[in-house]
ZAMI-735015 format. One record per residue: residue number from 1; residue in three letters; x, y, z of N, C-alpha, C in turn. Coordinates in Angstrom, 3 decimals. Example, Ala and Ser with C-alpha at 12.3 -4.5 7.8 and 13.67 -1.06 7.14 Angstrom:
// residues 2
@pos 1; code ALA; nxx 13.190; nyy -5.690; nzz 7.800; caxx 12.300; cayy -4.500; cazz 7.800; cxx 13.200; cyy -3.300; czz 7.800
@pos 2; code SER; nxx 12.850; nyy -2.250; nzz 7.080; caxx 13.670; cayy -1.060; cazz 7.140; cxx 12.900; cyy 0.030; czz 7.870
END
This chain:
// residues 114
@pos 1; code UNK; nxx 207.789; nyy -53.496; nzz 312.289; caxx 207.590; cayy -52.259; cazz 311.594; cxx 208.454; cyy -51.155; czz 312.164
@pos 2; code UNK; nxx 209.887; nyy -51.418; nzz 312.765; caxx 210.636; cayy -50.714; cazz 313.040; cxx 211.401; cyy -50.091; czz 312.160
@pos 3; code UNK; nxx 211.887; nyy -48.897; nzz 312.510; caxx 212.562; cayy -48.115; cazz 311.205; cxx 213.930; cyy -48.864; czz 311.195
@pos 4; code UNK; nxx 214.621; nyy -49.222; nzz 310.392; caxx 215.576; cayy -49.909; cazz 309.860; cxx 217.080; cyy -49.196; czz 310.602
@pos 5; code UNK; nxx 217.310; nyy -47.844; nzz 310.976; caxx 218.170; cayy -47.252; cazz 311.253; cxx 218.157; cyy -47.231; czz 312.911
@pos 6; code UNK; nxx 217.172; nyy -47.553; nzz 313.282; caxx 217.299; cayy -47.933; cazz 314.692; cxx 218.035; cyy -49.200; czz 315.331
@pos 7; code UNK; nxx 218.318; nyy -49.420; nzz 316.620; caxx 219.007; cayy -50.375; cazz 316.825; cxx 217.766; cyy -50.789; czz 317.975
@pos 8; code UNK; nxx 218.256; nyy -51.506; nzz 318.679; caxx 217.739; cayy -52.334; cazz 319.700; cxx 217.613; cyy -51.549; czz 320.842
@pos 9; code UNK; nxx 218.776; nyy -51.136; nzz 321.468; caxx 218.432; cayy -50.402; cazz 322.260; cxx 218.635; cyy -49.005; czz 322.807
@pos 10; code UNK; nxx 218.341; nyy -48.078; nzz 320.732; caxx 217.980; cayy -46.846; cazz 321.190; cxx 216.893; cyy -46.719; czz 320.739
@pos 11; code UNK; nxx 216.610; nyy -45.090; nzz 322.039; caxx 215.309; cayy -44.341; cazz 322.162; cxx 214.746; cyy -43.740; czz 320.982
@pos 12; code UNK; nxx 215.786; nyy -43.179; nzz 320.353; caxx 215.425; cayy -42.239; cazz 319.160; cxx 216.725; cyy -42.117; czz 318.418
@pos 13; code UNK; nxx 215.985; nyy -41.954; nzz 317.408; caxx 217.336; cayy -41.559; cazz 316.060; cxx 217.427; cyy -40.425; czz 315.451
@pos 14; code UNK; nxx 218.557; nyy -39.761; nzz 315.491; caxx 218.762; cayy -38.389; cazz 315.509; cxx 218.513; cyy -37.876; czz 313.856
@pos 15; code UNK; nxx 217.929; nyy -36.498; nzz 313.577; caxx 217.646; cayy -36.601; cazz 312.072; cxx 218.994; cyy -36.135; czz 311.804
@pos 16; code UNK; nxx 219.196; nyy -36.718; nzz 310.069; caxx 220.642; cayy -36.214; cazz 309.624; cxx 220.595; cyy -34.691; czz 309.201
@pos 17; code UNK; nxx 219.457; nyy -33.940; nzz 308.837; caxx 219.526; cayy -32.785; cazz 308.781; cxx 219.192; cyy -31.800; czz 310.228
@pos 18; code UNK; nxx 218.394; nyy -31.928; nzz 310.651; caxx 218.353; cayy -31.493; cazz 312.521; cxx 217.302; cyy -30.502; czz 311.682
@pos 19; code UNK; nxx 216.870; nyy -29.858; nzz 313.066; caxx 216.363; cayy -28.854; cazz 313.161; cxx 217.176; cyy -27.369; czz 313.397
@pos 20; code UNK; nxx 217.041; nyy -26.349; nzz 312.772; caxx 218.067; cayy -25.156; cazz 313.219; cxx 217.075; cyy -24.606; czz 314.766
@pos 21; code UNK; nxx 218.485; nyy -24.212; nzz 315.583; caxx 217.842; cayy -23.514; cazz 316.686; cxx 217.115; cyy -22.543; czz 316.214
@pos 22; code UNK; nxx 216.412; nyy -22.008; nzz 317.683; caxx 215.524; cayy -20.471; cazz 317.098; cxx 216.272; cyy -19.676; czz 317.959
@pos 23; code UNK; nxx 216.816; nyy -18.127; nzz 317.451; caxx 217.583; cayy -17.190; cazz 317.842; cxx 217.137; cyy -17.157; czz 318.903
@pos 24; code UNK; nxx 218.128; nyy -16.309; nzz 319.482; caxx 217.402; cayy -16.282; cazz 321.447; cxx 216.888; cyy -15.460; czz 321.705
@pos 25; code UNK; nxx 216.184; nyy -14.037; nzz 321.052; caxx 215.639; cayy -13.436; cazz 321.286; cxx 214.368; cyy -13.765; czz 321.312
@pos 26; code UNK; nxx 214.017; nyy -14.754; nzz 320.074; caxx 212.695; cayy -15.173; cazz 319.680; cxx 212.148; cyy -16.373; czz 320.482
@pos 27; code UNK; nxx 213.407; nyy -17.430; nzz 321.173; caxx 213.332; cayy -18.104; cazz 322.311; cxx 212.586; cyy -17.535; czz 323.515
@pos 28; code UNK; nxx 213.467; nyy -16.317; nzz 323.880; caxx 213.497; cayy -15.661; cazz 325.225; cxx 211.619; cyy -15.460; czz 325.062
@pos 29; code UNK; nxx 211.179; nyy -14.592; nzz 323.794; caxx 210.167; cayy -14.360; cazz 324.024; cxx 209.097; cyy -15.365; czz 323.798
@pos 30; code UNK; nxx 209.545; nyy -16.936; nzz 323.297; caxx 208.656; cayy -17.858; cazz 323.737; cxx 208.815; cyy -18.241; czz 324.928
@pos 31; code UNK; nxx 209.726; nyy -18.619; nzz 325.661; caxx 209.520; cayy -18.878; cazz 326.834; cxx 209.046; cyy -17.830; czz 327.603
@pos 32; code UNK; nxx 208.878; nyy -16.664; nzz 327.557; caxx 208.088; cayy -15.582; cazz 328.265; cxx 206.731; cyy -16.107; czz 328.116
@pos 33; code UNK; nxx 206.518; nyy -15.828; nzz 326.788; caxx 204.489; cayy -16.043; cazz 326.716; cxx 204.033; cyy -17.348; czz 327.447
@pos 34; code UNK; nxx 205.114; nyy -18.821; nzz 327.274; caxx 204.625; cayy -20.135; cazz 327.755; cxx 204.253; cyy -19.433; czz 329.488
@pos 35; code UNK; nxx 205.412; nyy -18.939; nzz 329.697; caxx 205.124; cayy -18.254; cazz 331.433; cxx 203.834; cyy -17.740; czz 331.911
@pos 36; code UNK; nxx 203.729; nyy -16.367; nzz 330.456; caxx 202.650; cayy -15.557; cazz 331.139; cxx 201.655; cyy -16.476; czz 330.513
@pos 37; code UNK; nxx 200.950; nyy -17.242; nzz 329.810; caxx 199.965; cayy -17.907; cazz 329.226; cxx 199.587; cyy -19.113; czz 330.682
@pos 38; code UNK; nxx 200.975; nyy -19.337; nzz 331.305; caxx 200.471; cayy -20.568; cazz 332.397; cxx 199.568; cyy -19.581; czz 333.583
@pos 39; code UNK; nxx 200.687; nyy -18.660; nzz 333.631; caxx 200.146; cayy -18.263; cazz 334.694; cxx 198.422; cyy -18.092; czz 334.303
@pos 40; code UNK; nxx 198.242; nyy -16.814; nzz 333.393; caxx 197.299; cayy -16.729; cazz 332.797; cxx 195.868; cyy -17.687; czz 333.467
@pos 41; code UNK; nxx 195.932; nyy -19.006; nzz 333.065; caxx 195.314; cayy -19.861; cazz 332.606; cxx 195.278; cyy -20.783; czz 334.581
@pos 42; code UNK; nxx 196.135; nyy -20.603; nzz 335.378; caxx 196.119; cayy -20.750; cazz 336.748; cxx 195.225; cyy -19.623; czz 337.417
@pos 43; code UNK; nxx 195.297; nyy -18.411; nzz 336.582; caxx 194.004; cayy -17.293; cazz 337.400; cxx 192.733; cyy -17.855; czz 337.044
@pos 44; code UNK; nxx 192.371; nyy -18.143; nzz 335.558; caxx 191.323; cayy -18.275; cazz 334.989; cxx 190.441; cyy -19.447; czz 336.122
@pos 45; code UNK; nxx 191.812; nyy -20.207; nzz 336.442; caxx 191.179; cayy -21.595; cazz 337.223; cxx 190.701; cyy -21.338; czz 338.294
@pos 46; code UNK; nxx 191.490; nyy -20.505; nzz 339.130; caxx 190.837; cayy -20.003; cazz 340.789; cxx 189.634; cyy -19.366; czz 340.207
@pos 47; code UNK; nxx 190.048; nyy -18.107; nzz 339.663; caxx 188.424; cayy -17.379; cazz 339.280; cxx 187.050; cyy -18.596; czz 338.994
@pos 48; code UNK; nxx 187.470; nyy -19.333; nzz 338.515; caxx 186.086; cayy -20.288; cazz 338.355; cxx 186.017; cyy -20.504; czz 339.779
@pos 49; code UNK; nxx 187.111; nyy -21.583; nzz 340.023; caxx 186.884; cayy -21.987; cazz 341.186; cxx 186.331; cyy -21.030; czz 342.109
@pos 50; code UNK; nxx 186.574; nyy -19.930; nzz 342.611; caxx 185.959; cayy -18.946; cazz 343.347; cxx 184.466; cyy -18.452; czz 343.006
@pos 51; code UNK; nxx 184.479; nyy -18.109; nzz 342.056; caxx 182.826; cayy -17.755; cazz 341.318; cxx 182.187; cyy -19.257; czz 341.889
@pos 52; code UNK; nxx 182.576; nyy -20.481; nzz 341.515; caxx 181.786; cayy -21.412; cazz 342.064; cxx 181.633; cyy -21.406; czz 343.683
@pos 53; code UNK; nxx 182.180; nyy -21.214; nzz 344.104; caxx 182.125; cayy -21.114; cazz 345.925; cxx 181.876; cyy -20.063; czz 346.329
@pos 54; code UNK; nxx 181.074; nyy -19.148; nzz 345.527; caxx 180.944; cayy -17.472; cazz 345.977; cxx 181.491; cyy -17.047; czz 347.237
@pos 55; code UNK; nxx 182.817; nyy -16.867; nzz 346.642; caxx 184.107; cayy -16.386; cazz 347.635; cxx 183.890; cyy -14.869; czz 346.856
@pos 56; code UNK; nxx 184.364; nyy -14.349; nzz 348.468; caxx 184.627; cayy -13.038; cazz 347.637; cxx 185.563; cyy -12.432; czz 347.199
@pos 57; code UNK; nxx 187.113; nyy -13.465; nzz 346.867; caxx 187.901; cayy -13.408; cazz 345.790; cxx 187.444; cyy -13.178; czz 344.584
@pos 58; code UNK; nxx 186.072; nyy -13.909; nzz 344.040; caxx 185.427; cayy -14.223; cazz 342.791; cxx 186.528; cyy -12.654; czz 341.558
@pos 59; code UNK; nxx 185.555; nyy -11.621; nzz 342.149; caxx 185.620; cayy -10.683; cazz 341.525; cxx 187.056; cyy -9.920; czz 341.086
@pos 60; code UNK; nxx 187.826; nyy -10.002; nzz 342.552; caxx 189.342; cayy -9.530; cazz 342.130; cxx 189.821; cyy -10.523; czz 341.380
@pos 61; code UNK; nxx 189.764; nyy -11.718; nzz 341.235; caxx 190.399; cayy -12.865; cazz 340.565; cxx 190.071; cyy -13.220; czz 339.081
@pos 62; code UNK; nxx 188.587; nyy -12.647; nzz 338.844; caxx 187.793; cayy -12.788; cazz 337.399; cxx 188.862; cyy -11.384; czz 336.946
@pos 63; code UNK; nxx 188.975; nyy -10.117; nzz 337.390; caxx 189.426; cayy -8.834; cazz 336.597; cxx 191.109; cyy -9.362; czz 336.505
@pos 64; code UNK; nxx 191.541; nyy -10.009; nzz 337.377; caxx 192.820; cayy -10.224; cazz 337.014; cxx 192.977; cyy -11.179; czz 335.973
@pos 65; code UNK; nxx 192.019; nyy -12.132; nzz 335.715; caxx 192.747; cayy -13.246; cazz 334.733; cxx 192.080; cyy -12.253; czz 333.599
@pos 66; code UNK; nxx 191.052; nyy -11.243; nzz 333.384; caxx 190.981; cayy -10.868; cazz 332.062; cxx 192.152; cyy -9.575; czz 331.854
@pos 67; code UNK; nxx 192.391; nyy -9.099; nzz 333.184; caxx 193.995; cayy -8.392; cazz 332.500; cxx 195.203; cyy -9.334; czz 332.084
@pos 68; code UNK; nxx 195.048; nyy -10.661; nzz 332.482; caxx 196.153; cayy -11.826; cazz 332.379; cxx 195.663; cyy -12.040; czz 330.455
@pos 69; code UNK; nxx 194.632; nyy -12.379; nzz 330.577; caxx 194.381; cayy -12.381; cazz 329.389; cxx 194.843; cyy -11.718; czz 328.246
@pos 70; code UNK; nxx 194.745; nyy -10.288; nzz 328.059; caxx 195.102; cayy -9.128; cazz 327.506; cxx 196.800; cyy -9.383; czz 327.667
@pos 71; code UNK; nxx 197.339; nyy -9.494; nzz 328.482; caxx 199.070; cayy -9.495; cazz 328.605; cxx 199.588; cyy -10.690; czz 327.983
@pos 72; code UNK; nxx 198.878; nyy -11.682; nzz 327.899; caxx 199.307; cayy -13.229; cazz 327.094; cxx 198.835; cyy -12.961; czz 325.813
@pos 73; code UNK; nxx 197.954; nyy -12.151; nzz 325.376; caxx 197.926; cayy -12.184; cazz 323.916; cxx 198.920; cyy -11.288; czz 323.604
@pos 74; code UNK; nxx 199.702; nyy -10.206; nzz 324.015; caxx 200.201; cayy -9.569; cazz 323.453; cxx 201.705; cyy -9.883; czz 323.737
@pos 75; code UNK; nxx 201.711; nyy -11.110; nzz 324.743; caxx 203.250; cayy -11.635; cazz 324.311; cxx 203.072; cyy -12.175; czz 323.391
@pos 76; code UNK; nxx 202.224; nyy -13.429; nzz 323.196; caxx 201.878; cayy -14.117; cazz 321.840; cxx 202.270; cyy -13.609; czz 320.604
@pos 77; code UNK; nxx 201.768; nyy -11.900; nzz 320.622; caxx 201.850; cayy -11.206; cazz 319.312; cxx 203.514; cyy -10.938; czz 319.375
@pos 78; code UNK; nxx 204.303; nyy -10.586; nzz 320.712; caxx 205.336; cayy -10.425; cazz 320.580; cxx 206.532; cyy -11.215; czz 320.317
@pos 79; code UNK; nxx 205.951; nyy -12.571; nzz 320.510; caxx 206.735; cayy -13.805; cazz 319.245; cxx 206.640; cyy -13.541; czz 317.984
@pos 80; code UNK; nxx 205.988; nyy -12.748; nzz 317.559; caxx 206.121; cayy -13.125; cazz 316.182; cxx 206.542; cyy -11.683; czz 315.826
@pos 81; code UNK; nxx 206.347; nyy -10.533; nzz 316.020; caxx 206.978; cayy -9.395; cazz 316.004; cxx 208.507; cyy -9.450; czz 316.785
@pos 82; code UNK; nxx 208.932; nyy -10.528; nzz 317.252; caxx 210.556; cayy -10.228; cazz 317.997; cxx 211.155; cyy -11.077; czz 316.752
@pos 83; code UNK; nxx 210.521; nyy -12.404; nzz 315.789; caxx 210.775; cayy -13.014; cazz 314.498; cxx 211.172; cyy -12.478; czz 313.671
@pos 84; code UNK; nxx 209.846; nyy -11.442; nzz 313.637; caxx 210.381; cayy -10.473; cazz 312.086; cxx 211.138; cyy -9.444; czz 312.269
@pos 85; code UNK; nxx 211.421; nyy -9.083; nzz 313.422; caxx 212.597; cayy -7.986; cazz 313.430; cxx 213.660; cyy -8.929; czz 313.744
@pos 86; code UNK; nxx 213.889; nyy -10.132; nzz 314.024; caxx 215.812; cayy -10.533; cazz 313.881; cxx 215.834; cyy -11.052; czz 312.248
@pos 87; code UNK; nxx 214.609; nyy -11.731; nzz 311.943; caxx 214.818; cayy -11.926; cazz 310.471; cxx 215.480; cyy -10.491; czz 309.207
@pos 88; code UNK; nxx 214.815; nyy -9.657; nzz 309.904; caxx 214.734; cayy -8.134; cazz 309.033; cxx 216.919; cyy -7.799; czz 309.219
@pos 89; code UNK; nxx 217.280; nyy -7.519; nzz 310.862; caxx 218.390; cayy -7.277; cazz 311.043; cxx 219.259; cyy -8.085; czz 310.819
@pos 90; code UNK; nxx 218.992; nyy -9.549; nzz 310.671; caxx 219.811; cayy -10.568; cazz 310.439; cxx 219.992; cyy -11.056; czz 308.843
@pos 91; code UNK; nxx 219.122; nyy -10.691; nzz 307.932; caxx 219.197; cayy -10.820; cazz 306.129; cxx 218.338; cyy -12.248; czz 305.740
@pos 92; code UNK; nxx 217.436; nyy -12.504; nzz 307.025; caxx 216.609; cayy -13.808; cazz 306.397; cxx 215.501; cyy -12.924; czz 306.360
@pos 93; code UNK; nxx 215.038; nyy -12.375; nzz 304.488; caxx 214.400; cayy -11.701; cazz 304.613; cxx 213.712; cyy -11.781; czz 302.969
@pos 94; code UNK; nxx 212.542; nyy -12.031; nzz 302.764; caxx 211.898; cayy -12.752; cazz 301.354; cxx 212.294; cyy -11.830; czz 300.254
@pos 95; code UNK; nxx 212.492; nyy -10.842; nzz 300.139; caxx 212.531; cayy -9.994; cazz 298.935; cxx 213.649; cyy -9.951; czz 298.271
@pos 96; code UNK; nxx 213.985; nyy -10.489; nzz 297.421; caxx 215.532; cayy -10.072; cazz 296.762; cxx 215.992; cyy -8.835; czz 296.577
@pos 97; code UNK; nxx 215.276; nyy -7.938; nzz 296.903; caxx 216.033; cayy -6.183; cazz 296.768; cxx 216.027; cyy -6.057; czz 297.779
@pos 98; code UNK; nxx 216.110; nyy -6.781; nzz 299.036; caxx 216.685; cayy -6.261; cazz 300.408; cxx 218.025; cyy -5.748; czz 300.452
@pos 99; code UNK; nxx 218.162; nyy -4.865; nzz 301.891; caxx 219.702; cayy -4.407; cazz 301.420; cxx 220.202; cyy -5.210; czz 302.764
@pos 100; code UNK; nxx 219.651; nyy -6.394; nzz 302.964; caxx 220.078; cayy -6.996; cazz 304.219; cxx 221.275; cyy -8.252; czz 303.293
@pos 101; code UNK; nxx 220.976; nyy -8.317; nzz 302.222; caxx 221.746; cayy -9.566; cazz 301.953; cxx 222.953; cyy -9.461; czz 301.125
@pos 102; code UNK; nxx 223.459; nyy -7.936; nzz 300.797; caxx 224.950; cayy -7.574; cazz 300.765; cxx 225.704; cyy -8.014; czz 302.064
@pos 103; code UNK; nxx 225.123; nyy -7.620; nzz 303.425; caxx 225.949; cayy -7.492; cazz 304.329; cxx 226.003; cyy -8.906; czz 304.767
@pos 104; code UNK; nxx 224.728; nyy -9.545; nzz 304.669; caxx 225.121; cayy -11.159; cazz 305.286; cxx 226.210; cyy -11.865; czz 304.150
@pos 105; code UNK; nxx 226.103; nyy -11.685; nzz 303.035; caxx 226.908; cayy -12.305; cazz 302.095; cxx 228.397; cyy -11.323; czz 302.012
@pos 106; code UNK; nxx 228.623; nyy -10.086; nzz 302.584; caxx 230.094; cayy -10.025; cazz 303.180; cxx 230.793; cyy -10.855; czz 304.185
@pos 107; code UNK; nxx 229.756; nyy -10.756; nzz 305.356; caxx 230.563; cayy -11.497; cazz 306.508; cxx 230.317; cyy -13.217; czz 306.167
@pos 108; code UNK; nxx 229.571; nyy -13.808; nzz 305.160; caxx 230.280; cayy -15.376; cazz 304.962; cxx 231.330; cyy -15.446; czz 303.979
@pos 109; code UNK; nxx 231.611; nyy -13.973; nzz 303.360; caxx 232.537; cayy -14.258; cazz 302.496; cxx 233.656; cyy -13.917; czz 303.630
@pos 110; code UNK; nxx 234.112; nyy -13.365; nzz 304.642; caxx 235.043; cayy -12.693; cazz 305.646; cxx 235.078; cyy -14.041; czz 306.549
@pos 111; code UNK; nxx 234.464; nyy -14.959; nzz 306.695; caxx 234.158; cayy -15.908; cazz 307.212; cxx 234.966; cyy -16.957; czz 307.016
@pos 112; code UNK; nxx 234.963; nyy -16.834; nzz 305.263; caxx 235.045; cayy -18.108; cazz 304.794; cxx 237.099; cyy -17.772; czz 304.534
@pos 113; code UNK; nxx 236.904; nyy -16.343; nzz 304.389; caxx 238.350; cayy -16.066; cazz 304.188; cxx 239.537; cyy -16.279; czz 305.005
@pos 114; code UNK; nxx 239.126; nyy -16.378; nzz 306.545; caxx 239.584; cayy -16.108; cazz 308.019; cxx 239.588; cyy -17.458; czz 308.318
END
């Protein structure tokens, strides 16, 4: 039940259409949130762990993972707000009366001319 386009001894087969990268702004700010979300989620763990061993870390460590908390949701939100502003400046943008898609459709026509 092997896929037919595979061979013997490869790992994976590359798709013929691919995936498009994601701009690097919208990168940069996923790999930010994966950061602050780990970290995040490494406080949450001591804080238990501490509350369970009534250390008296408990308390500085519980207020920090709920400010960790608060800062990972709002990178979260800032993936998707850093999206819609390169979509907006860049002309990938749903409305056909945008005035973003004169200028992208100059520079592939300057593109295509050059």
């Amino acid at each position: 039940m092997e896929d037919e386009t595979r061979t013997a001894g490869q790992l994976w087969v590359e798709d013929a259409r691919g995936l498009r990268r994601m701009p690097d702004p919208v990168r940069n700010a996923a790999v930010r949130a994966v950061m602050i979300m780990s970290v995040t989620l490494i406080l949450a763990v001591v804080a238990f762990l501490t509350s369970v061993t009534s250390s008296w870390l408990a308390y500085p460590m519980t207020i920090a993972s709920v400010v960790a908390t608060v800062v990972a949701t709002w990178s979260v939100l800032d993936i998707w707000i850093t999206r819609q502003v390169w979509r907006q400046r860049n002309g990938v943008v749903s409305e056909p009366s945008s005035s973003a898609y004169p200028a992208r459709r100059e520079r592939v026509v300057e593109e295509q001319v050059a």
